[in-house]
DRENVEXTI-857273 format. One record per residue (C-alpha): x, y, z; chain. Coordinates in Angstrom, 2 decimals, m for minus. Last residue first. Example, Ala and Ser with C-alpha at 12.3 -4.5 7.8 and 13.67 -1.06 7.14 Angstrom:
REM residues 2
REC         x         y         z   c
REC     13.67     m1.06      7.14   A
REC     12.30     m4.50      7.80   A
REM end
This chain:
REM residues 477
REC         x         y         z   c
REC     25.49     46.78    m14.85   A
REC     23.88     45.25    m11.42   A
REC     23.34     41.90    m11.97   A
REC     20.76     39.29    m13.49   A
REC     20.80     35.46    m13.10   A
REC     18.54     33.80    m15.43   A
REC     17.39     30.50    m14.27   A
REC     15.77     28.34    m17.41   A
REC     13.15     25.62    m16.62   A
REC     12.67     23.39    m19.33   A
REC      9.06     21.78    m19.35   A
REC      7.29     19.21    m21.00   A
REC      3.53     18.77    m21.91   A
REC      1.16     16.23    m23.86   A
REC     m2.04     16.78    m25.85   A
REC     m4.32     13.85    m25.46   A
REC     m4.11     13.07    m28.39   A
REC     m1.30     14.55    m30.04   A
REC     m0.65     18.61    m30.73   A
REC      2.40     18.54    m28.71   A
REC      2.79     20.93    m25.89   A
REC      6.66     22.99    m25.11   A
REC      5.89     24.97    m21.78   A
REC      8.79     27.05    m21.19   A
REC      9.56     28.69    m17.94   A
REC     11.55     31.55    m16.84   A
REC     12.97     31.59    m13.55   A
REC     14.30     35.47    m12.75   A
REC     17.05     35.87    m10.50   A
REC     18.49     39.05     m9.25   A
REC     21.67     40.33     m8.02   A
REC     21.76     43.56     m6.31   A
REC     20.61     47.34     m7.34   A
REC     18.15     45.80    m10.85   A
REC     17.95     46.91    m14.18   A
REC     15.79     44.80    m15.93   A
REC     16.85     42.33    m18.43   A
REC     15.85     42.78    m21.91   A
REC     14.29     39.44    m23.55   A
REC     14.27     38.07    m27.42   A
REC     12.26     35.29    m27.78   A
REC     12.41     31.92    m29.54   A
REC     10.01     28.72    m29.81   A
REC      6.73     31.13    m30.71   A
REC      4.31     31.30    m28.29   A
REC      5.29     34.32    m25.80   A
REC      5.15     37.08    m28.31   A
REC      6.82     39.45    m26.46   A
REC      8.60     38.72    m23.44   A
REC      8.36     41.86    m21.03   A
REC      9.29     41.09    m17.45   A
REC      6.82     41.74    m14.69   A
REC      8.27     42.70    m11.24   A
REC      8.68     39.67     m8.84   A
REC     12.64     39.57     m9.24   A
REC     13.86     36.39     m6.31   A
REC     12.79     33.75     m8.56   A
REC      9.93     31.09     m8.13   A
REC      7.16     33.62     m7.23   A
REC      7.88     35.69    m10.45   A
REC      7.60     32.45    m13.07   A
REC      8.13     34.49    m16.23   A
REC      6.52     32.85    m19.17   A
REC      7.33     31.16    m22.15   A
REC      5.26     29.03    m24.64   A
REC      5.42     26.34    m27.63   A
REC      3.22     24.62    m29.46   A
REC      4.61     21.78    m31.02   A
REC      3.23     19.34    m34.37   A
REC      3.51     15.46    m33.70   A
REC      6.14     13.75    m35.54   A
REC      5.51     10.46    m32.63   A
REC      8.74     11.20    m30.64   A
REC      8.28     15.35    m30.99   A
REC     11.27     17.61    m31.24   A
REC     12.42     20.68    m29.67   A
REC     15.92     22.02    m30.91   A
REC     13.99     25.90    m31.79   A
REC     13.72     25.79    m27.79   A
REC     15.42     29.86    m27.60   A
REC     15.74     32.05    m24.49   A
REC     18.19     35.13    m26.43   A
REC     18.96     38.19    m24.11   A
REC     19.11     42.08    m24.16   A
REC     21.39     43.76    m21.60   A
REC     19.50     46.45    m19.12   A
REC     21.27     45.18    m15.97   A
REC     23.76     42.63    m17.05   A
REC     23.50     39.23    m17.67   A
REC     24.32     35.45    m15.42   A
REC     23.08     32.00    m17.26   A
REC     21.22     28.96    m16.05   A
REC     19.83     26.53    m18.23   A
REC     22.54     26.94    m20.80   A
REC     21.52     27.47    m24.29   A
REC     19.42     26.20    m27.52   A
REC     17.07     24.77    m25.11   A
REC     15.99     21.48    m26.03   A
REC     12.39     20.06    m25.23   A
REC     11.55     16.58    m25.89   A
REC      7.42     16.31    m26.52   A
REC      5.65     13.56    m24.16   A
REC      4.12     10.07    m26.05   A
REC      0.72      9.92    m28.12   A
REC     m0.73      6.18    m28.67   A
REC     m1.49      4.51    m31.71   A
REC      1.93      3.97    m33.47   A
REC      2.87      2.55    m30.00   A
REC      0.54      0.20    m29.20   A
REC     m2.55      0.72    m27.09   A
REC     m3.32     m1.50    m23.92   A
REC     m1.97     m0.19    m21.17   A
REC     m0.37      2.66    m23.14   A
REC     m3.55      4.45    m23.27   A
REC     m3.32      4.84    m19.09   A
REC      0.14      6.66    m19.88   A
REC     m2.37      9.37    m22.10   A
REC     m4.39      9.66    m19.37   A
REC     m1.98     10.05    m16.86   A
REC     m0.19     12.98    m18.94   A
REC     m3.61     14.60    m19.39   A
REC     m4.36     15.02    m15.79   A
REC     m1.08     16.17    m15.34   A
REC     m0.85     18.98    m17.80   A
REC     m4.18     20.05    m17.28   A
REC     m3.28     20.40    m13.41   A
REC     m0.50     22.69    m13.78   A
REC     m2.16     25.70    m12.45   A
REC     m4.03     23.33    m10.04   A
REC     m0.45     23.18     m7.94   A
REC      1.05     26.68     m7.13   A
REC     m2.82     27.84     m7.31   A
REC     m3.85     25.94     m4.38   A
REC     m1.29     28.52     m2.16   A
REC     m3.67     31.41     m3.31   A
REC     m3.85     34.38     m5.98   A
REC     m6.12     34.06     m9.27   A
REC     m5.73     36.48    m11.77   A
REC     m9.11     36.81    m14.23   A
REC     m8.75     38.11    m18.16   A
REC     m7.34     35.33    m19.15   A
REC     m4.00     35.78    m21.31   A
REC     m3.22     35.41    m24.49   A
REC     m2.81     31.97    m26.59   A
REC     m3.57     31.50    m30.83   A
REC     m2.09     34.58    m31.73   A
REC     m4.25     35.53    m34.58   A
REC     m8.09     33.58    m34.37   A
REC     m9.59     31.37    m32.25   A
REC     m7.52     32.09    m29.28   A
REC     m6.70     29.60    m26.75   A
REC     m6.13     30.64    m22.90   A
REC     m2.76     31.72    m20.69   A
REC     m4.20     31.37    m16.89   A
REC     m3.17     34.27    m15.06   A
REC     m1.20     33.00    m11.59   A
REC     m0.48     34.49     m8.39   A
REC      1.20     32.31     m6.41   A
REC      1.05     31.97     m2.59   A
REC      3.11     29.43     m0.92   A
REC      1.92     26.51      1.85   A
REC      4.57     24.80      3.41   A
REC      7.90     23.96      4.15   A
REC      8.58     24.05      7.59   A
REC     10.24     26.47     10.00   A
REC     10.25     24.90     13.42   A
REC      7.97     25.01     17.14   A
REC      4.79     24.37     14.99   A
REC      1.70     25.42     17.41   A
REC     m0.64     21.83     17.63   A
REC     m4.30     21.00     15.89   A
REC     m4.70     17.87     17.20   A
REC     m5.66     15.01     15.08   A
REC     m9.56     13.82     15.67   A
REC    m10.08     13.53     11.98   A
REC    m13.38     15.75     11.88   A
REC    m12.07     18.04      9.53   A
REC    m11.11     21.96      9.92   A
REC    m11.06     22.71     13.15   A
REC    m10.03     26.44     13.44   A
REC     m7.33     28.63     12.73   A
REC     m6.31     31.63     14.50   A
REC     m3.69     31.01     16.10   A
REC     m2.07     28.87     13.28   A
REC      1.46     30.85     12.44   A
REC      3.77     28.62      9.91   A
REC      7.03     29.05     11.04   A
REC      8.93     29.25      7.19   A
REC     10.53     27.63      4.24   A
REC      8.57     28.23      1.27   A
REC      5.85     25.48     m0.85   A
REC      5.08     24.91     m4.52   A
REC      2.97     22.56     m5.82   A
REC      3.16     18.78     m6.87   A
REC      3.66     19.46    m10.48   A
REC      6.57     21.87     m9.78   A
REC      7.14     25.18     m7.83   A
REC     10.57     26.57     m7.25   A
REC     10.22     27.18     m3.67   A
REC     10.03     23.11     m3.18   A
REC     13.46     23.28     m4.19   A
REC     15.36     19.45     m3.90   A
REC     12.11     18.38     m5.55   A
REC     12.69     20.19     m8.61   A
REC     10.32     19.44    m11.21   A
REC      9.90     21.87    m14.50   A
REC     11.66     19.33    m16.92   A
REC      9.22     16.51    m16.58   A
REC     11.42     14.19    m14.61   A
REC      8.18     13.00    m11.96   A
REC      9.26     13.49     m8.72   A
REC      6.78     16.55     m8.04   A
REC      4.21     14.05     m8.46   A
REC      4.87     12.02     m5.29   A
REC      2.79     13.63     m2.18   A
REC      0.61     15.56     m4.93   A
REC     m1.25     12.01     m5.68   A
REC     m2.58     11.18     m1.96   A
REC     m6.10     13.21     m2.86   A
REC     m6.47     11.38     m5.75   A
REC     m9.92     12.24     m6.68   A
REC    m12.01     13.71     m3.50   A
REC    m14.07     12.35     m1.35   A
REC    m15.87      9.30     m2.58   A
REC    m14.47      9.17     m6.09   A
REC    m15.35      6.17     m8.02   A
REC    m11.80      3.43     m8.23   A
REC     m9.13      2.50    m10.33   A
REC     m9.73     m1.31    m10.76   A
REC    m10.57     m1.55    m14.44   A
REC     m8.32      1.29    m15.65   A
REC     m5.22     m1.11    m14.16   A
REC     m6.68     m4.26    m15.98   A
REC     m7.35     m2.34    m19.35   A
REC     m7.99      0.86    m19.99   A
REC    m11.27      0.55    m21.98   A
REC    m13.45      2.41    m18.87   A
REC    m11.28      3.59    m15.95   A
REC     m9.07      6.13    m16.91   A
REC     m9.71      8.52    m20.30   A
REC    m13.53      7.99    m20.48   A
REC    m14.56      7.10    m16.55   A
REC    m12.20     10.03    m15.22   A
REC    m13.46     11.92    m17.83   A
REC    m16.99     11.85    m16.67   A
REC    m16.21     11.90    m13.03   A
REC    m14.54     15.66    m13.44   A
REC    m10.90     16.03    m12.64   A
REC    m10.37     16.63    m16.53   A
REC    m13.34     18.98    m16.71   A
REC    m12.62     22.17    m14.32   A
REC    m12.38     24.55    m16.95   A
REC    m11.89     27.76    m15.36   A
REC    m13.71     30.50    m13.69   A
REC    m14.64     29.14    m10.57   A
REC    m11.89     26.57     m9.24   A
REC    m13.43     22.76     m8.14   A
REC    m10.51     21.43     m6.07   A
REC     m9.58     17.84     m6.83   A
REC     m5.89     18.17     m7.21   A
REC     m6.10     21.36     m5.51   A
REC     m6.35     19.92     m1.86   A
REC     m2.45     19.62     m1.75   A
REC     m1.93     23.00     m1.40   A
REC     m4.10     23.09      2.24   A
REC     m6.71     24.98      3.04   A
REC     m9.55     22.99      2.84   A
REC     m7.72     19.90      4.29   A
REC     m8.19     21.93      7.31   A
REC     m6.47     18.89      9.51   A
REC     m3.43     20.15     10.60   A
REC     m0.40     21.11      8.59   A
REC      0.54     21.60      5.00   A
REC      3.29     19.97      4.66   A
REC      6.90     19.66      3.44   A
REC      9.51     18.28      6.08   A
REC     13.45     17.97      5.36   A
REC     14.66     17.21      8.84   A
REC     16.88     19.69     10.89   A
REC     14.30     19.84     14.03   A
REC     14.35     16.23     14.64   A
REC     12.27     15.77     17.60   A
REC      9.54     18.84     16.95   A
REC      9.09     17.87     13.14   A
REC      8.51     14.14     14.48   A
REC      6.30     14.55     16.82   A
REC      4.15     16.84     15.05   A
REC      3.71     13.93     12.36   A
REC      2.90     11.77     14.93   A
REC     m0.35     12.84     15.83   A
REC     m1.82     11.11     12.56   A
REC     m3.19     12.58      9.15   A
REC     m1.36     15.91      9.54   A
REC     m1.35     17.54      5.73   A
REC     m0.62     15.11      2.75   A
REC      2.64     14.35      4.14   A
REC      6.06     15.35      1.91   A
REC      9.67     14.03      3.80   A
REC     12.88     14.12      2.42   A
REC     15.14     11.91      4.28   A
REC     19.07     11.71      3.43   A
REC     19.90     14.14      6.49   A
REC     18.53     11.26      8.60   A
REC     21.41      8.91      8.14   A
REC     23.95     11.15      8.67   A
REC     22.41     12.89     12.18   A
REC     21.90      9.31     13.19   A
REC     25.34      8.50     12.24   A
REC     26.66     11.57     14.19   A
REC     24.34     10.83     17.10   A
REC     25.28      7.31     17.57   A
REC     22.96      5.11     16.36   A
REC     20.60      2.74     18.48   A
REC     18.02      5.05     20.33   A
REC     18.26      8.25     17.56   A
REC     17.34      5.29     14.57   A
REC     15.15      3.38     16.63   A
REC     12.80      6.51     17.16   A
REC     13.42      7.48     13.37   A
REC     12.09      4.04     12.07   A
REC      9.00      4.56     14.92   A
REC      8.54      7.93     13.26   A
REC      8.48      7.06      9.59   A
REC      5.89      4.31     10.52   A
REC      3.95      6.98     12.69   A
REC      3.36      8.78      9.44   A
REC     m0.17      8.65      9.16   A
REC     m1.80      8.38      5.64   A
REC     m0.47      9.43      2.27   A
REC      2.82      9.59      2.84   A
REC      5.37     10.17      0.44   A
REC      8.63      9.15      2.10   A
REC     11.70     10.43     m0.12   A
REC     14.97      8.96      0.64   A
REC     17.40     11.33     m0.91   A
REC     20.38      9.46     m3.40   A
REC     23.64      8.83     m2.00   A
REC     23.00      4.91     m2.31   A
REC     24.97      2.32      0.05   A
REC     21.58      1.55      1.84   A
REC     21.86      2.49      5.43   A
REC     18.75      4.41      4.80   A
REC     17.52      1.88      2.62   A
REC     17.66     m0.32      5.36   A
REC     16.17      2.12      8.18   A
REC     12.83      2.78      6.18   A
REC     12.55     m1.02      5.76   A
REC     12.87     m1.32      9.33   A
REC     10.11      0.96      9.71   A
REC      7.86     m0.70      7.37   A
REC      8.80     m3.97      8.27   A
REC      7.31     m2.97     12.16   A
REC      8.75     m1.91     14.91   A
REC      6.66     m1.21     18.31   A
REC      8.45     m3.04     21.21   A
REC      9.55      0.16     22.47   A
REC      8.26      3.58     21.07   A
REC      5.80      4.51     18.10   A
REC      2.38      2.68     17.29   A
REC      0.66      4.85     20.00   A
REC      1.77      7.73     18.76   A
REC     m0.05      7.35     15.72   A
REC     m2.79      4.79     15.49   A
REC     m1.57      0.65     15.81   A
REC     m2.08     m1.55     12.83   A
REC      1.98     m1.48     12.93   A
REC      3.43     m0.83      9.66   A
REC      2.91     m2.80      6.80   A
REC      5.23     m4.19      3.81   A
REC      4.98     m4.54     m0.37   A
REC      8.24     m3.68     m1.99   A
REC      8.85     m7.37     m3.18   A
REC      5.11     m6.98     m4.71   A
REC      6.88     m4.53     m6.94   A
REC      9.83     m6.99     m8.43   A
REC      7.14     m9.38     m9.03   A
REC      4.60     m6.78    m11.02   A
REC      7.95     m6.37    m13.37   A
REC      9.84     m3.01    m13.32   A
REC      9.28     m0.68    m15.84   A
REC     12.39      0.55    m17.33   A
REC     11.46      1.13    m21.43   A
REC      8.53      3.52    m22.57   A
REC      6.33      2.85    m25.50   A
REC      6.46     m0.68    m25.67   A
REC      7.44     m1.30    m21.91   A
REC      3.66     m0.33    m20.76   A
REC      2.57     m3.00    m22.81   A
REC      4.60     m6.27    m21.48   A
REC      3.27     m4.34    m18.09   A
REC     m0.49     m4.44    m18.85   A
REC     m1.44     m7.63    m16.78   A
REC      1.16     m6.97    m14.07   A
REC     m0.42     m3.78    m13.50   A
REC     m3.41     m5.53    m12.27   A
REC     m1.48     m7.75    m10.02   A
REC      0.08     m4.17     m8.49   A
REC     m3.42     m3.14     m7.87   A
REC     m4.40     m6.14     m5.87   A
REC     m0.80     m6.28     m4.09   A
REC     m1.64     m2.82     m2.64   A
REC     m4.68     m3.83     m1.54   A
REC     m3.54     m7.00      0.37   A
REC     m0.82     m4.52      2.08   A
REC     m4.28     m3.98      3.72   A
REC     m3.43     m2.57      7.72   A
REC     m5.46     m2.30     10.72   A
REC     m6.53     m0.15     13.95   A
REC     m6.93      3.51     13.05   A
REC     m7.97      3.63      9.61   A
REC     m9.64      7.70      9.28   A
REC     m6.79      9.21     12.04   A
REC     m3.83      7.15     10.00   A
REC     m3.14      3.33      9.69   A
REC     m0.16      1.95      7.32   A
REC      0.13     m0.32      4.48   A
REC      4.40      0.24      2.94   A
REC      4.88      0.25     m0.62   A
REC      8.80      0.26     m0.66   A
REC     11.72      1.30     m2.93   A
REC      9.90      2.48     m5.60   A
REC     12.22      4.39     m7.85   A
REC     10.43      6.96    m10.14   A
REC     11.06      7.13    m13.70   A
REC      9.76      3.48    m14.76   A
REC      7.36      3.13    m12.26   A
REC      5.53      6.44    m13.61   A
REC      2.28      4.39    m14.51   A
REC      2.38      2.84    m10.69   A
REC      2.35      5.94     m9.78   A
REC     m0.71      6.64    m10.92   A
REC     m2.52      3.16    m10.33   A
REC     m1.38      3.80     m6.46   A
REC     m2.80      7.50     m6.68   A
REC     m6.27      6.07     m7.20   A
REC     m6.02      3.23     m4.59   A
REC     m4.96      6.02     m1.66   A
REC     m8.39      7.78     m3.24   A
REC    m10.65      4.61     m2.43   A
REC    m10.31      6.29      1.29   A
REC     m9.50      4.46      4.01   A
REC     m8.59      1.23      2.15   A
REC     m5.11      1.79      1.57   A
REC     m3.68      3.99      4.48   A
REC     m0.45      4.57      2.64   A
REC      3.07      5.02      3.11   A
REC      5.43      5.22      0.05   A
REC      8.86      4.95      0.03   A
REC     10.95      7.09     m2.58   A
REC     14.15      6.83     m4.74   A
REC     14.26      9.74     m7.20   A
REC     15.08      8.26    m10.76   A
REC     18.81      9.59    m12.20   A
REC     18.74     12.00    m15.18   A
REC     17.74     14.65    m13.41   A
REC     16.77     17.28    m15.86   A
REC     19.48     20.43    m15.33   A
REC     18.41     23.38    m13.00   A
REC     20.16     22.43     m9.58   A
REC     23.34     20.93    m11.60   A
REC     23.32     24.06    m13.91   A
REC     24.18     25.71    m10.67   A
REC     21.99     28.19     m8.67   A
REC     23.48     29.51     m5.46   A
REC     19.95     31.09     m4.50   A
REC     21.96     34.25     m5.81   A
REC     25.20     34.04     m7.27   A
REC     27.12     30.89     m6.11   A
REC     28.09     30.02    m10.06   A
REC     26.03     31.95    m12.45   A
REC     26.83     30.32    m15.43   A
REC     28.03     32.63    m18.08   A
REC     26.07     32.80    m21.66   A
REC     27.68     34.96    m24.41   A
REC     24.82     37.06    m25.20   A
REC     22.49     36.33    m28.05   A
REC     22.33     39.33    m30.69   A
REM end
């Protein structure tokens, strides 16, 4: 029988419906790049330039890092944002809110072709960092989130005129809006910052062993799974080849594919994102509030960036341990792999599939109309996304609501998310692919949570995912 569903108020974690709902309004972000140092800053710009519509650009600011030291191509940036010009009138068939090429190039700034530190001080602003500081000041209540993709000294140098010309009270207001994800240390200013402004928002995975870090599973090769939709053969099928202008200028790898993209994908609304949470685990990977310890660590790249003892927690790399669910010819059509893989690069390739597939079906709409493309599933729970039960009680998680834009059959799967919540024993669900299931709560000494997640996946081509995430709040009986 389904329980009468309470929300769990300032329980554990404090989780609110608020905290679990979809956002319904965009995430504002800034973007800093070092276009041109890698064709993989290029790569990420087509992707996000495919989510324009559900993530607020507020600026697409050129900057230097440790590989593209001593200049700046905002010129780059406008190439790519031409090309989506040419498919835009498209892009707005199948999803509305795409702003037009003009209102993008508007974005388009530099920082100061100077590297790190030495960009950061007196006499060294830039429009990037004064952009930074105007939407700042900006009468908007949203987060600023800077993805950077290169050095950060542009996020600096707006922070160094920030603490030199506010008081400390507005600069302690104006900062507290910043949310800040780097694709690991790619400038010595990064360090700078989390050791001047303690109290700031800061997910990375420090240094330069790129080998190491979360982010690095976008293009990480993983024995035992299928590796193919970061291989260069589907990258030229679903992306570059018959995709129109934007296809037509996403670049070979060199390095590694899209190296830059984690920095912003955990903004996408898919239903499992939540930025504010990095603990939670998303499309970008997950990452837990601690002092790193890097004694031990050696070199990892040849970027020249010093590998520096963090004085402040961090957000950072996370461990999950995840056992891929895989296709069954024959009775249930998912179980589980046979192989458990445990690192920090799980929290992101896990989801990888999803993504991959998600761009490649927003590349179709380039050029594809409506009737002919696929578009996401719309997953309804058939309850609160946060709830409180008793030790031992029996509960209802049920998506029966689900529906499909384009009439496309759903698949539909639940699993307990241990690392997200604060219970890390397994949970019993059952069948796990049918759209409801019938859960007993364990017995637990002290409030628990447990985040469960469903995976709702149309049978279109490519096959598309969304996500509710459901917070179950369990107490002593």
């Amino acid at each position: 029988m389904l329980l009468r569903f309470i929300f769990a108020g300032l329980l554990a974690l404090c989780v609110t419906p608020a905290t679990v709902a979809q956002d319904t309004a965009r995430h504002r972000v800034i973007i800093l790049t070092d276009i041109e140092a890698d064709p993989d800053d290029t790569q990420s710009l087509v992707r996000l330039l495919l989510y324009a519509n559900q993530i607020d650009i507020k600026a697409i600011v050129a900057t230097t890092s440790c590989w593209k030291r001593t200049d700046v191509e905002p010129a780059s940036v406008i190439k790519v944002i031409e090309a989506y010009g040419k498919v835009w009138a498209n892009l707005n068939q199948h999803e509305p809110g795409f702003p037009t090429a003009a209102e993008l190039l508007a974005t388009v700034t530099e920082g100061r072709p100077r590297y790190g530190m030495l960009g950061v001080g007196e006499g060294e602003d830039s429009p990037g960092a004064d952009r930074i500081i105007e939407e700042l000041e900006a009468p908007d209540d949203r987060p600023l989130w800077i993805s950077t993709w290169g050095g950060v000294n542009t996020l600096a140098q707006a922070l160094y005129k920030i603490r030199k010309t506010k008081s400390a009270k507005e600069a302690k207001q104006l900062t507290s809006k910043l949310r800040v994800y780097t694709i690991s240390d790619q400038d010595d200013s990064g360090i700078w910052i989390r050791n001047n402004f303690p109290d700031l928002f800061y997910i990375v995975s420090p240094g330069d062993d790129y080998g190491n870090a979360t982010w690095s599973a976008i293009n990480t090769y993983v024995q035992g799974i299928n590796n193919t939709t970061i291989s260069n053969g589907w990258i030229a099928k679903n992306l570059q080849q018959d995709h129109g202008a934007l296809g037509a200028v996403y670049p070979d790898v060199a390095w590694g594919v899209e190296g830059d993209t984690p920095a912003f994908l955990s903004l996408i609304p898919n239903g499992l994102n939540a930025p504010e949470h990095p603990e939670w685990g998303g499309w970008g990977g997950r990452y837990e509030w601690y002092l790193p310890d890097f004694s031990k660590r050696k070199q990892g790249v040849s970027s020249g960036v010093p590998i520096v003892a963090e004085t402040r927690k961090i957000w950072t790399n996370a461990i999950d341990s995840f056992q891929p669910y895989v296709d069954s010819e024959y009775g249930r059509t998912v179980k589980k792999d046979t192989t458990t893989f445990t690192s920090a690069k799980a929290s992101l390739w896990r989801w990888r599939d999803d993504f991959q597939r998600d761009f490649a079906a927003r590349m179709d709409w380039c050029l594809q109309p409506y009737e002919a493309a696929n578009h996401p599933p719309v997953p309804v729970l058939g309850h609160p996304a946060a709830f409180t039960v008793s030790s031992g009680q029996t509960f209802e998680l049920d998506a029966s609501g689900s529906t499909d834009p384009d009439g496309d059959n759903l698949s539909f799967l639940w699993f307990l998310y241990p690392e997200a919540g604060s219970y890390q024993l397994p949970v019993a669900i059952g069948a796990e692919n049918v759209h409801g299931v019938n859960v007993t709560a364990p017995t637990v000494s002290q409030p628990e949570t447990l985040h469960f997640i469903l995976k709702v996946t149309d049978k279109g081509t490519p096959s598309l995912t969304r996500y509710q995430r459901v917070i179950v709040t369990v107490v002593p009986e």
